[in-house]
C-alpha positions, 0 to 999 in steps of 0.5 A: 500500500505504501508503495502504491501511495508513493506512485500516486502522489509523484504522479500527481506532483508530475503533473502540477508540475508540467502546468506550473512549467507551461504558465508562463508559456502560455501568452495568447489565445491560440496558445491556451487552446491548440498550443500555438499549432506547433506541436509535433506527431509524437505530442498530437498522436499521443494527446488523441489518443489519451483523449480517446481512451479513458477509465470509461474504456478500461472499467466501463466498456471493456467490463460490460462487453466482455462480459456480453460478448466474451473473447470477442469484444477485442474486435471493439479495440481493432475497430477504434484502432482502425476505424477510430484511429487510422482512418480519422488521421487519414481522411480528416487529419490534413484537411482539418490542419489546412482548413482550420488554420486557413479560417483561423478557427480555434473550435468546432463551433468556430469552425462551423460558423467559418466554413458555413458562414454562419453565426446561428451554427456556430451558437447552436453547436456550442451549446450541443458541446457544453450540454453533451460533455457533461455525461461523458466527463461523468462517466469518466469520474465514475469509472476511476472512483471504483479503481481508486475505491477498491485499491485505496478504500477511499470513499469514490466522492473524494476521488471524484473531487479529488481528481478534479482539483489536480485536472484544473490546477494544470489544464488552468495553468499551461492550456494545451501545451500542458495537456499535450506534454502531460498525455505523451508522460500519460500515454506512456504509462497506458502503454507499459501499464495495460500490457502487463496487466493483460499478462498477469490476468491472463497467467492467474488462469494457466495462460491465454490458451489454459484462459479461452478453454476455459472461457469456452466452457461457460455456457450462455443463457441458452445453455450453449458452451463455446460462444464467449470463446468464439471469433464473433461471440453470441451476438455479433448483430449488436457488437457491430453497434459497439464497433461503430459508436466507439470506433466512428464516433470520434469523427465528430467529437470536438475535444477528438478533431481539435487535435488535428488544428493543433499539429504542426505541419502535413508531414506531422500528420503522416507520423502521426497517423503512425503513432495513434493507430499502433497507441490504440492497437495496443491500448484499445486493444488490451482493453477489450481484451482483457474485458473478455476473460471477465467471466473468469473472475466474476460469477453470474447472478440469477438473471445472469448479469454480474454479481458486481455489476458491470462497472465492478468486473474490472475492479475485480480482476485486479485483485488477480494482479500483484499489489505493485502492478495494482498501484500502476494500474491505478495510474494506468486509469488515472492517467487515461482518466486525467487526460480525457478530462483535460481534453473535454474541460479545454474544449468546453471552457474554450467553446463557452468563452470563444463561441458565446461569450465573445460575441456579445463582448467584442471589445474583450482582451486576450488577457481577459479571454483567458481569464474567462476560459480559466473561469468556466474550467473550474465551473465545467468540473463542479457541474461534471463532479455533481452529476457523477457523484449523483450518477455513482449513487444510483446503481442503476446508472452504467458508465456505458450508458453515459458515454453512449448518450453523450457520444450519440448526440455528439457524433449524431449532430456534429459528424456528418457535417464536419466531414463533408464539410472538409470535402464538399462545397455543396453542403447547405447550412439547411443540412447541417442544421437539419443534422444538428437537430436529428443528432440532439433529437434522437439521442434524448427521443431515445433517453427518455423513451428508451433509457428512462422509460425502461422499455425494451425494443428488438428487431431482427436480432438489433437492440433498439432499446439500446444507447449503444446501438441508438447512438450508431445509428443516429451517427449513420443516419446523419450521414445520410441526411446532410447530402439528402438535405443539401440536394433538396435545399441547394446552395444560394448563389452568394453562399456558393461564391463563398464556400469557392473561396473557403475552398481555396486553401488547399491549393494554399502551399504555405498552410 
């Protein structure tokens, strides 16, 4: 246990120290949110994908699918290595780089309002980030408290507050470049941290080989053996829906796409690419992975479902780890967990500040822009800390589900837009509006008719009534909407003329 508390607290003295560091590096605007657009691929790949992958991933998603699907919730980590990762960096990354810098738009909602010339877009979508951000930053409080709780004893509500305090202290003092330097340090741990893990799990049952027999022997509610040892599991139908909500959804997360404003050059993006599909091969990878050797640990109740709960399979696991191995794990979690925090407190607090505030303030200084985004990272923390602490209290409450709400209308809304937006100049602002309006309306249609209400809906094997499946297809549904809308809308002849020109930088060399 000592050794445990000395590993956490030199991490979380590292970290106060990176932003202390970064203070007075931090002058300007540009500075405080994207780190002046000059960090290099190493920074900006492990900075994606520390944001990408948090204690949501290793205690919430990796648990609750393990135990659904067994053995092959791994083909979640590959799909958000490849379809999250990969193909992000490659189709979106040089573009948002090049476009980005050319409209000088620091957010997504900044962004929206330049590329569409439209201020309503641009309010609108900011208010869809604030609102949305919050369950997810919940989520992710939720699953580190339940580590910290079994390895420390520590009742969750002081973790949770806990971990507040230190993720403002440095994301207020050093902005982006001490989020970007604290995620290369965090990413690093996730790495080393997550491989040993696997390997201890997997010897306290004789092995991999000695694991997936025994996996293969546990029968499923049908009295069937071998399924949650097999390739595609028992119900590859609904594991697709996890593929694509955890995988696709990162296409449309503003605290995800603002790590392509920030990279420094075109060649960066190509390292970069490099570096964040291997990160999450191995990280996302691992995860799920792990997660489905849960059954191992963790006994059925009478209705099938953990006796822990979902959230507690991981938790339990480790006690299957050496005490040391613990203690990185927990700053394996912490990390992941700190990490995605900073990311989405940055990215609401500079979306309050840029894309509501200084509108109605224009005469507003760039001494004061800061002081203000300062300001609303420390409000953003309290609301997300009050909602967890409530969440942690209703056991009816699943991180999965939280994510999942906050991805769907996230991703549902912002998705489709901003990917044709980088490649068409016949979008419509009707069809992006059109899509804002589907993604938020969905996502709390299905709430709480589906989540609330407590009603359950299966067609042809598919879940409805599932947040998971629910967020996949409003994402895809979005897809199918924008081009749908700007072919019956069409764009004026004044708007035409300016998408042209937003057009023109990529044949801009020097950007």
């Amino acid at each position: 246990m000592v050794g445990m508390w000395i590993i956490l607290i030199a991490y979380l003295v590292l970290m106060v120290g990176i932003g202390v560091y970064y203070r007075r590096k931090t002058a300007n605007v540009t500075d405080f949110v994207l780190g002046g657009r000059t960090l290099g691929p190493w920074f900006t790949a492990f900075a994606y994908g520390t944001s990408y992958f948090s204690a949501v991933i290793f205690v919430g998603y990796a648990g609750r699918f393990g135990w659904s699907y067994g053995v092959s919730s791994t083909w979640v980590g590959i799909g958000n290595a490849v379809i999250g990762s990969l193909l992000p960096w490659l189709i979106l990354g040089k573009r948002s780089r090049i476009m980005s810098k050319h409209l000088s738009a620091k957010t997504m909602p900044e962004f929206f309002e330049k590329r569409y010339n439209s201020k309503w877009l641009k309010t609108i979508s900011a208010l869809i980030i604030f609102v949305f951000l919050i369950p997810y930053t919940a989520s992710v409080y939720n699953g580190l408290s339940r580590l910290f709780e079994k390895g420390f004893g520590i009742p969750y509500k002081y973790c949770i507050i806990v971990m507040a305090v230190f993720t403002a202290i440095y994301v207020i003092l050093g902005g982006y470049k001490a989020t970007a330097l604290t995620d290369f340090i965090q990413g690093i741990f996730m790495l080393v941290g997550i491989s040993a893990v696997v390997i201890a799990v997997l010897n306290k049952h004789g092995g991999l080989s000695s694991s997936v027999d025994q996996m293969s022997r546990i029968t499923n509610a049908a009295g069937e053996n071998g399924q949650f040892a097999d390739m595609f599991g028992p119900d590859p139908v609904n594991l697709l829906g996890v593929v694509i909500l955890t995988s696709l959804g990162t296409w449309g997360l503003p605290q995800m796409v603002g790590k392509f404003y920030a990279v420094k050059d075109n060649k960066a993006v190509k390292t970069g690419t490099i570096v964040s599909t291997v990160f999450a091969v191995v990280v996302a990878g691992g995860c799920y992975f792990l997660g489905g050797f849960g059954r191992l640990f963790v006994d059925a109740d009478a209705a099938g479902a953990p006796v822990t709960g979902f959230d507690g399979i991981v938790p339990e696991m480790m006690n299957a780890i050496p005490e040391l191995l613990f203690g990185v794990v927990i700053v394996l979690v912490l990390s992941a967990s700190m990490s995605t925090l900073s990311s989405l407190v940055l990215t609401s607090s500079s979306v309050l500040t840029i894309d509501l505030i200084k509108p109605f303030r224009k005469k507003m200084t760039e001494k004061q822009e800061l002081l203000i985004m300062r300001l609303f990272i420390g409000v953003f923390l309290l609301i997300s800390v009050v909602i967890a602490i409530f969440t942690l209290e209703n056991p009816t409450t699943i991180i999965s589900t939280l994510m999942s709400i906050s991805w769907g209308a996230l991703a549902g809304a912002f998705l489709a837009p901003y990917l044709y937006g980088l490649y068409s100049r016949k979008i419509t602002k009707a069809a992006v509006m059109a899509c804002f309006i589907s993604g938020v309306g969905l996502t709390l249609a299905h709430m709480f008719y589906f989540t609330f209400g407590k009603r359950t809906l299966t067609i042809g094997g598919l879940s409805i009534h599932s947040a998971i499946n629910a967020g996949a297809i409003t994402m895809l549904f979005g897809l199918i909407l924008v081009p749908v809308v700007s072919l019956i809308t069409r764009n004026k002849k004044e708007d035409q003329e300016y998408y042209d020109k937003v057009f023109e930088c990529y044949e801009n060399k020097e950007l």
